[in-house]
N, C-alpha and C positions, 0 to 999 in steps of 0.2 A: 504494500500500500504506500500511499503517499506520505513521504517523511513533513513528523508536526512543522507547524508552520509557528513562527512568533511575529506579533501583528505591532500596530504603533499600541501606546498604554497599557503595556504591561500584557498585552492580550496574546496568550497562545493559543494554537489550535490543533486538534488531537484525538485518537478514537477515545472514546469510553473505554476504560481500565477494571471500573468496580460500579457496583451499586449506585453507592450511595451519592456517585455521578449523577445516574438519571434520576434518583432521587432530588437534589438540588435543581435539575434541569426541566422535571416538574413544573417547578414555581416558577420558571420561565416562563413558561408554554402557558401558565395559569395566567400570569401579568401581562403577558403579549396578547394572546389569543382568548382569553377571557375577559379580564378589567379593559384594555385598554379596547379592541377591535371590535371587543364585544361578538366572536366569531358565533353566530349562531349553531352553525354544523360542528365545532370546536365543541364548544357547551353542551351538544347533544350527544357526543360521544363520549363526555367523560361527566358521565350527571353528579353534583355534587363537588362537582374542582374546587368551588372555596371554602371546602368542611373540612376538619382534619379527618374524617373517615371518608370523601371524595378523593382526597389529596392522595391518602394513601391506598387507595384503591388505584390510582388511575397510575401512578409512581409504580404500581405491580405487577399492574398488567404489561409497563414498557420494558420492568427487567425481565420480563417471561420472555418479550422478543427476543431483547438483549441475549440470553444466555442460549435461545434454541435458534442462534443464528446457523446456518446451513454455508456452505463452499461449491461454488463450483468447479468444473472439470481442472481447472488449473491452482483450485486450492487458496482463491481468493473468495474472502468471505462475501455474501450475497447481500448482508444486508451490514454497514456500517452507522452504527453509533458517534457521532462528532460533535464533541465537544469545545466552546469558546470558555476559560476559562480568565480570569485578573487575578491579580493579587489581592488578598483577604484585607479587609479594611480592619479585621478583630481580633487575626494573629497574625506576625509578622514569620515569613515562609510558608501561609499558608494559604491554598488558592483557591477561590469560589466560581461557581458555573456562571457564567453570564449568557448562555446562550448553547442552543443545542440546533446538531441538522441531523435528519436520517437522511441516507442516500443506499435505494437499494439499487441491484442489479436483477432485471426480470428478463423471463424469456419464455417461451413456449418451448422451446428446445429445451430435451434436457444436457444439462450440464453447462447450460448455459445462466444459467439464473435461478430464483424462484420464480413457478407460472403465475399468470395475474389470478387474481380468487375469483372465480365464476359462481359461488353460491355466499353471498353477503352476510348470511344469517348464520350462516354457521364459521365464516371465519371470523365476524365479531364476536360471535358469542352474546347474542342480543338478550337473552334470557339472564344471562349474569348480570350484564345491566342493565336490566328493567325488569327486574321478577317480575312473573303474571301481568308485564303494564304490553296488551297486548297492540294497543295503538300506538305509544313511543318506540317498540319496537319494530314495528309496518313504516311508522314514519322515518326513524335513523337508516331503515336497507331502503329507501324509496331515496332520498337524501344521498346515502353515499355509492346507490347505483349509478346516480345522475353523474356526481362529482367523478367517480373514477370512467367514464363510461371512454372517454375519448382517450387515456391511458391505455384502460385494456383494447384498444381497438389497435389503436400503433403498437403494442406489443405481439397483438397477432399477426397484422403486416407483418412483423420483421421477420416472423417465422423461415417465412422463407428469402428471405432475404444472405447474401455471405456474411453479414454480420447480425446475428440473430437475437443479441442482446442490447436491450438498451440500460441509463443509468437514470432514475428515476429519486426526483429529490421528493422524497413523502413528505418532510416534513420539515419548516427552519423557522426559528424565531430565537430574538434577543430581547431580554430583559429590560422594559424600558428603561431600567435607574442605567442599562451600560449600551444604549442605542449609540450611533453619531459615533464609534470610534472605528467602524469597517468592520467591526465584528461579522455582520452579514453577509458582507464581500467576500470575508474570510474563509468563512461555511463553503458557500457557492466557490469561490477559486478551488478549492480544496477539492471538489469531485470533477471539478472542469480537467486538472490535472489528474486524478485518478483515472478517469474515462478515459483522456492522451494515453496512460498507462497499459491501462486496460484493453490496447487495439483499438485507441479510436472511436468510443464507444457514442453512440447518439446520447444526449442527454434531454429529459423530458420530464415537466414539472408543470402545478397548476400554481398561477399566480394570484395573490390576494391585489387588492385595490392598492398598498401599500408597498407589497413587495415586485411588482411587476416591473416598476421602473429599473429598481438596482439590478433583476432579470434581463430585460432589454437593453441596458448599458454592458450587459455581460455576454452578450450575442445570440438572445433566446430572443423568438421570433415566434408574437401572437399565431396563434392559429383558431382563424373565425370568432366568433363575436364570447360573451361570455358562457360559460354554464348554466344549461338551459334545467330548472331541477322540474323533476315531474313530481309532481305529488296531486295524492288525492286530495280532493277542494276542503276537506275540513281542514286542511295544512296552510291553507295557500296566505292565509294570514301573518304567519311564522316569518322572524326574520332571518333569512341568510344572503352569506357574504357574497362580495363578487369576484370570482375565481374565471379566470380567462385560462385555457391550457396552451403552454408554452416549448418550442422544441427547438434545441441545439444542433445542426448536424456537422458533425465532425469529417474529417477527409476519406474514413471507411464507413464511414454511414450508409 
């Protein structure tokens, strides 16, 4: 993989090592993507983020990826953990998460990725979060069919394509108290070089209202107007974000 990077202010960047990593990295994702952006589809997949039993609910479910990460044919891990991390304001040598990215690699081939998930309800696990709530549960797979829908479609393209793997950013956000220092750039460079690494690898990510520009200054390139969500009309009052899907293509793409 791609050697850690060290950014302006103290900021380095790096896979996830341990835990208690995506534990801290959590309350990112809480403060970006819940208080600040107010992401509706965020909020619905991880019910309860500003409880200390949401928190650590939703902190468990990300080390369970974390640790049953999978490798492909060449023994590169599929799915990367990336951490932006500063120096601790509360001990001195000690450093806190400012920011996290996932960056998977997908494929329909094997050995080339992990495939995209074709059944929503069962790779959420909608029943764990929403016991018996059998309408939060219709509306979270209705929601994240929509959102992933033009992901899994370019991953099937690539099937047959000579390069049949793309790198796929799931997930990045920085902590608003450490926004404004590249932290974001930092994430995103990080798999632009890994993908170089990787053979060149397409890279492919849905952009928020927010995050799209630092995307486009990075050589991702809209693709058609935003994410169109299908839901059923008792939904259609519900706030969600606006996520446009965005695509890199690199010299063996």
């Amino acid at each position: 993989m791609s050697t850690p990077q060290r950014k302006d202010a103290g900021v380095r960047i790096e896979p996830v090592d341990r835990p208690e990593d995506i534990e801290q990295a959590f309350h990112c994702l809480g403060e970006a993507f819940g208080r600040q952006a107010q992401d509706g589809v965020w909020t619905a997949m991880n019910p309860g983020w500003d409880t200390p039993t949401g928190k650590a609910s939703g902190a468990a479910r990300m080390v369970a990826r974390w640790r049953g990460i999978t490798t492909d044919k060449n023994g590169n891990p599929n799915t990367v953990f990336l951490k932006a991390t500063v120096p601790s304001a509360q001990a001195d040598g000690e450093r806190t998460v400012a920011g996290l990215a996932i960056w998977a690699q997908a494929s329909c081939v094997e050995g080339y990725g992990d495939p995209p998930s074709e059944d929503m309800v069962k790779a959420m696990n909608l029943e764990e979060l929403y016991p018996g709530n059998e309408t939060e549960q219709r509306y979270l797979a209705q929601v994240m069919t929509s959102f992933l829908r033009k992901r899994n479609e370019v991953i099937k393209e690539k099937a047959s394509s000579t390069q049949p793997a793309v790198l796929v950013l799931d997930i990045c956000a920085v902590d608003p108290a450490h926004q404004r220092k590249g932290i974001a750039k930092g994430l995103v460079q990080w798999g632009l070089d890994e993908a170089k690494r990787r053979g060149d690898l397409e890279l492919i990510l849905e952009g928020s209202s927010m995050g799209r520009l630092v995307y486009a200054q990075m050589g991702f390139e809209a693709q058609g107007p935003d994410v169109d969500y299908i839901v059923d009309e008792e939904f259609a009052g519900r706030s969600r974000p606006a996520n446009v899907f965005m695509r890199r293509r690199n010299g063996n793409s």
